[in-house]
N, C-alpha and C positions, 0 to 999 in steps of 0.2 A: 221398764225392767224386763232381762228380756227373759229372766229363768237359766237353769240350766248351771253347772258345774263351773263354767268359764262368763257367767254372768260379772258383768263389769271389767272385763278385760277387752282392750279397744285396739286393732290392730289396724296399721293403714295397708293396706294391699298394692303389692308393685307388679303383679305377678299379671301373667296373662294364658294363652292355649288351657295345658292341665295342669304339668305335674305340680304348679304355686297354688292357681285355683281348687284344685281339690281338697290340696291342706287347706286353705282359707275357709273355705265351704264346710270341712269337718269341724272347723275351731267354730266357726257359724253355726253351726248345727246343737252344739253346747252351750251356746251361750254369747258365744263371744263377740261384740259391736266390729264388724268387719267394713271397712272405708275403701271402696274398689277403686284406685287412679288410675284409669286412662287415659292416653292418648286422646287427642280429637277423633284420630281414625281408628279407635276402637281394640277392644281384646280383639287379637288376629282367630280367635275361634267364635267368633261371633257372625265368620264369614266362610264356616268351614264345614257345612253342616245342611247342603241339600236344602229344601223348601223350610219353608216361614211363612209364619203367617204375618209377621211382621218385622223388614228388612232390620239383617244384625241381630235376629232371635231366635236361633236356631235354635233345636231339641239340645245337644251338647253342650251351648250354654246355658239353656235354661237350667240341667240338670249339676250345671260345678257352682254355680253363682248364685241359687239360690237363699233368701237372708242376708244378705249385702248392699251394701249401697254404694250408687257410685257417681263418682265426681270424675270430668274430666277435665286434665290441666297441661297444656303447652309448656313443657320443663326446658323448653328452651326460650323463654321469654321469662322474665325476671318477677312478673308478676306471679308468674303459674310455680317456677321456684318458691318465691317468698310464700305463698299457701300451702303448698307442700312439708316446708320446714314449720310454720304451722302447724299442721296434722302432727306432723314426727311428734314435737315437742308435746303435745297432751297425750300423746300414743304408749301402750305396753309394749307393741311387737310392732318391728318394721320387717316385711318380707317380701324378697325383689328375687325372681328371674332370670336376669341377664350376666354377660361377664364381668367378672369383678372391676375388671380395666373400665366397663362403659359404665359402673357405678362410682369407681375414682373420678374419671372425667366429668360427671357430673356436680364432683364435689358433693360425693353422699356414700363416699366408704364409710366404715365402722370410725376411725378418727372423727371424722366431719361429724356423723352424728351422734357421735357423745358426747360431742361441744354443745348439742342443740338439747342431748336428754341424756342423763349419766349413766337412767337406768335401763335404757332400751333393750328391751331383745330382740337383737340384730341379727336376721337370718336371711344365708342368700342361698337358691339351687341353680345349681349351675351343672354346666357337662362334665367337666374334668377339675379335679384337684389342683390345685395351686402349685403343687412344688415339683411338676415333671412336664414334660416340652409338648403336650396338648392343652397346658393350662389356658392357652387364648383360641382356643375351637368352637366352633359354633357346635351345639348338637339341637337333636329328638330325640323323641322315642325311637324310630327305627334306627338311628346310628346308634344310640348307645346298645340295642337289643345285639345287632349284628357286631358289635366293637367289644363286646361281655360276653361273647361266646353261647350269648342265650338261642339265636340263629342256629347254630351249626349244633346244637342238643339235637332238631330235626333232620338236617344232618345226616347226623349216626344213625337215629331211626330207621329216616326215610330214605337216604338216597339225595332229597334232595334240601340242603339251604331256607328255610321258611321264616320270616317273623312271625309273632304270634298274632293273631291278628284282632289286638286291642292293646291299648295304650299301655301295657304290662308294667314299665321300665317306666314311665311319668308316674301311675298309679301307686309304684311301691314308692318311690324316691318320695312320694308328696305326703304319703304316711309315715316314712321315717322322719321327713317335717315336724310334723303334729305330734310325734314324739318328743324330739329335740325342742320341741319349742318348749311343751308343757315341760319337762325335767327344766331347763332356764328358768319357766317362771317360778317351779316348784324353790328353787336353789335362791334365785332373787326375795322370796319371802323370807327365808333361811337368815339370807347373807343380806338383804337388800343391794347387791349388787346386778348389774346388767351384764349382758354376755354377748358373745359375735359368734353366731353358728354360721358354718360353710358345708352344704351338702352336695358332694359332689353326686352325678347321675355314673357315671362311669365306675366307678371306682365302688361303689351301694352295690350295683349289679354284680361286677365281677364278684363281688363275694357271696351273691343272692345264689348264682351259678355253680359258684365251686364249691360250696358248703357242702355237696352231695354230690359233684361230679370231678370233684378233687382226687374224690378217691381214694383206690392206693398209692399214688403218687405222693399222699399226704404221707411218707413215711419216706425217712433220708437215709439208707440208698433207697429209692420205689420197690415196694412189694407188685408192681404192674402197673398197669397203664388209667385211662382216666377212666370218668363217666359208671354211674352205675347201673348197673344191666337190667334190673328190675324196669326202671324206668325207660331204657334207651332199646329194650329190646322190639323188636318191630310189631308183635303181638299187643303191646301195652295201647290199648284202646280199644272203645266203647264193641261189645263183642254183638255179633249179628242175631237174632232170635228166630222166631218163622215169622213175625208179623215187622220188626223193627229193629231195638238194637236195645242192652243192658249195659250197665256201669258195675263190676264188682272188684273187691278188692277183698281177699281171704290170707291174712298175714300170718296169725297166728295158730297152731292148730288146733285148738276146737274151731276155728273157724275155718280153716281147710278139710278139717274130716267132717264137717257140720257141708260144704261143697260135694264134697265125696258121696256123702250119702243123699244128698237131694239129686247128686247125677246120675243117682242109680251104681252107682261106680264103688260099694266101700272096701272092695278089695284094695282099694287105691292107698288105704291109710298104710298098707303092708309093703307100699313098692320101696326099697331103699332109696330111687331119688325122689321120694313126696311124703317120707314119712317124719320130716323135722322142717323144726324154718330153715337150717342152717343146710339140709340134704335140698330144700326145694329152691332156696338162692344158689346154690353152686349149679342147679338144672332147672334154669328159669324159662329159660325157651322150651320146653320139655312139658313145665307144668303147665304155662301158658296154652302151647299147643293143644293135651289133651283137654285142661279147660275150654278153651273156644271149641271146639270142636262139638261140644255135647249141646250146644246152647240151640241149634237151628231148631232142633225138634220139638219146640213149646212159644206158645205165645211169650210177649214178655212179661202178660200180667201172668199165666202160668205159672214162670218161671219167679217171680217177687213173690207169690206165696208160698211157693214150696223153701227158697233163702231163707223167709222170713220165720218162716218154720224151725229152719236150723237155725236160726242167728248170725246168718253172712250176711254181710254188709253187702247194698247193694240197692240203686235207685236207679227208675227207670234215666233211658236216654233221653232229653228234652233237648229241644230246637228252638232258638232264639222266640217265638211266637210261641209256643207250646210250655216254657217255662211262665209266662206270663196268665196260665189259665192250671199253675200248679195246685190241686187244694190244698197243699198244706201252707202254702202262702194264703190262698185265698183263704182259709180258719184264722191265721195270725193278722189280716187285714193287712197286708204289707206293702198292696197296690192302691195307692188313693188318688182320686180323680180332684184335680183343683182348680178353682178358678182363676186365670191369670186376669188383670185388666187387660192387656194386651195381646194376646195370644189365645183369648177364652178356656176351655175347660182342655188340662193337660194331664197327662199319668203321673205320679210322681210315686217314690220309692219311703213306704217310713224307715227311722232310722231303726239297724239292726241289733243294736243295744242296747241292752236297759237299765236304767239308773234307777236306786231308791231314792234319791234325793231329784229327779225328774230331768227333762231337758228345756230347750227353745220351748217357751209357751206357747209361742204363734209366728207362723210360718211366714214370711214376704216373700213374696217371686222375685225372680232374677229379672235386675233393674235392666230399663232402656238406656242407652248411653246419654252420662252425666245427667240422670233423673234426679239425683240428689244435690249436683252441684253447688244451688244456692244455700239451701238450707245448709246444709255443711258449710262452707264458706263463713254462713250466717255466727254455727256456734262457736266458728273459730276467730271471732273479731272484726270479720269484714263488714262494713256498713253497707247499705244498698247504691251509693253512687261507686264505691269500686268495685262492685261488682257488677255494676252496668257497663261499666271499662272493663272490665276485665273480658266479660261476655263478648264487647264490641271489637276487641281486638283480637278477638279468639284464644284467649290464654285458659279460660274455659268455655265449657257450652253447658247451655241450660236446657237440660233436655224435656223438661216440660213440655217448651217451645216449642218442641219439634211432633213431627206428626207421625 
């Protein structure tokens, strides 16, 4: 039993790179009996991730795969199909990655599998939306980033065209997943019926994008043009100290005149472009400027007590390495050191959540390829001579076996 909110709900995983694995990993994370199918040759991120300690173990996948288990099965040999419709059929959730056309062809669209289970929740991510003429494209994360207009936000900043540079556009789409999923299964206890969710990655973005950079365009005729200044204007980032660099954000005003008066500056409260929110958005560059401006003359732990003082929001700048030695993570215990079998002792992240009713009682590392195979195989009716076949001909691998 494995604990957790989504205890007893078993999904088989078609998914591979992120943005499948990360939903999988979060339903994992709750509870949920997660069945990873691979390929012989593996999730494609299993090869995509710098040194290992042990080949196809990279950091990246340790950290999506974690709590899973995984079988790998040849979908193009009849044996490794017929196990697969197997899984389907004892499964709550089936969730597949690829285009909807290479899930027809394999004879595993939503039809095919509700012949196999009525109540399935059938969920695919995919690049584009079905009903407009990029429906058969391949994507990623960088082409949906740059195809969503998320790219050219840097752009208008900067001058120049930038992706963000982390999986932004997988990450959001694979929690809108784990959304859609749970609302299905919530509806399936309701109604006991099953559902066909289609998440497109393109189509999530654009609207992730324009929700705030719509603008006043959002208004028919346009009250102006896109993008909001707050955010696009070139000052918006982390502002320089004497020793480093600060994070603030003074929206409201007691927390701009609470700025004012830590700058030494409270005449400031009396200037007409900084004396409203509505006076300091119309002269955003304005306010920015004299703010960044004051900041070189103080350390930035200076400068965090004297904020803190007034109540502006504001935390130091942290760098990939220096957020991992944060105290206030290290008081919440957030960073835990684990033991893999395989990869010996690795960092790992607790979950940032917390339930009354608890989570996953106990954590598994992210499987070697087809570690699980037989045993799975096992609960789903297969005897040990076909699965000696099955192994022999490669329709799965039994990664036990392997070294």
């Amino acid at each position: 039993m494995s604990g957790g909110p989504l205890e007893g709900v078993r999904v088989v995983d078609l998914t591979s790179v992120v943005v499948g694995p990360l939903a999988t990993q979060i339903l994992a994370d709750h509870g949920a009996e997660i069945i990873k199918v691979e390929s012989g040759a593996g999730d494609l991120v299993r090869q995509l991730n710098g040194k290992s300690v042990t080949p196809g173990m990279g950091a990246k996948f340790l950290h999506l795969n974690r709590n899973k288990r995984s079988i790998a099965l040849d979908l193009k040999q009849e044996s490794g199909m017929q196990a697969l419709k197997r899984l389907i059929a004892k499964a709550d959730v089936l969730v597949w990655n690829v285009r909807p056309a290479a899930m027809a062809r394999l004879g595993l669209s939503y039809e095919d599998v509700k012949k196999i289970n009525p109540k399935i929740v059938y969920c695919g991510l995919y690049g584009f939306g079905q009903d407009g003429r990029y429906k058969d494209k391949p994507a990623y994360d960088t082409i949906i980033q740059g195809a969503a207009g998320m790219a050219a936000l840097h752009h208008r900043a900067t001058g120049e065209p930038r992706y963000v540079p982390m999986v932004v556009a997988d990450k959001t789409v694979g929690m809108i997943a784990v959304q859609m999923i749970v609302m299905a299964l919530y509806r399936r206890e309701k109604t006991g019926e099953g559902s066909s969710i289609g998440i497109p990655m393109f189509e999530n973005l654009v609207k992730f994008v324009l929700e705030e950079h719509m603008y006043l365009t959002t208004f028919q005729p346009p009250l102006g043009g896109t993008g909001d200044p707050r955010l696009l204007d070139p000052q918006t980032k982390p502002i320089p100290t004497k020793d480093g660099y600060i994070c603030i954000s003074a929206n409201t005003n007691p927390q701009a005149f609470g700025l004012f008066n830590a700058m030494g500056r409270p005449e400031l409260k009396e200037d007409p472009r900084l004396s409203s929110v509505q006076a300091r958005f119309a002269n955003v560059s304005y306010y920015f400027e004299v703010r960044n401006a004051a900041f070189s003359v103080k350390t930035t732990a200076e400068w965090l007590q004297l904020l803190d003082a007034n109540d502006v929001p504001a935390m130091p700048y942290h760098t990939l390495e220096s957020v991992q030695e944060d105290p206030h993570l290290t008081d919440a215990g957030f960073f835990l050191t684990k033991d893999h079998p395989t990869e010996g002792k690795i960092r790992e992240m607790r979950l940032p959540n917390v339930w009354s009713c608890g989570t996953r009682k106990e954590w598994s590392p992210a499987p070697k390829l087809g570690q699980q195979s037989v045993e799975v195989l096992r609960e789903h009716g297969f005897d040990d001579a076909a699965i000696d076949q099955m192994v022999a001909s490669g329709a799965t691998v039994d990664g036990k076996l392997k070294s």
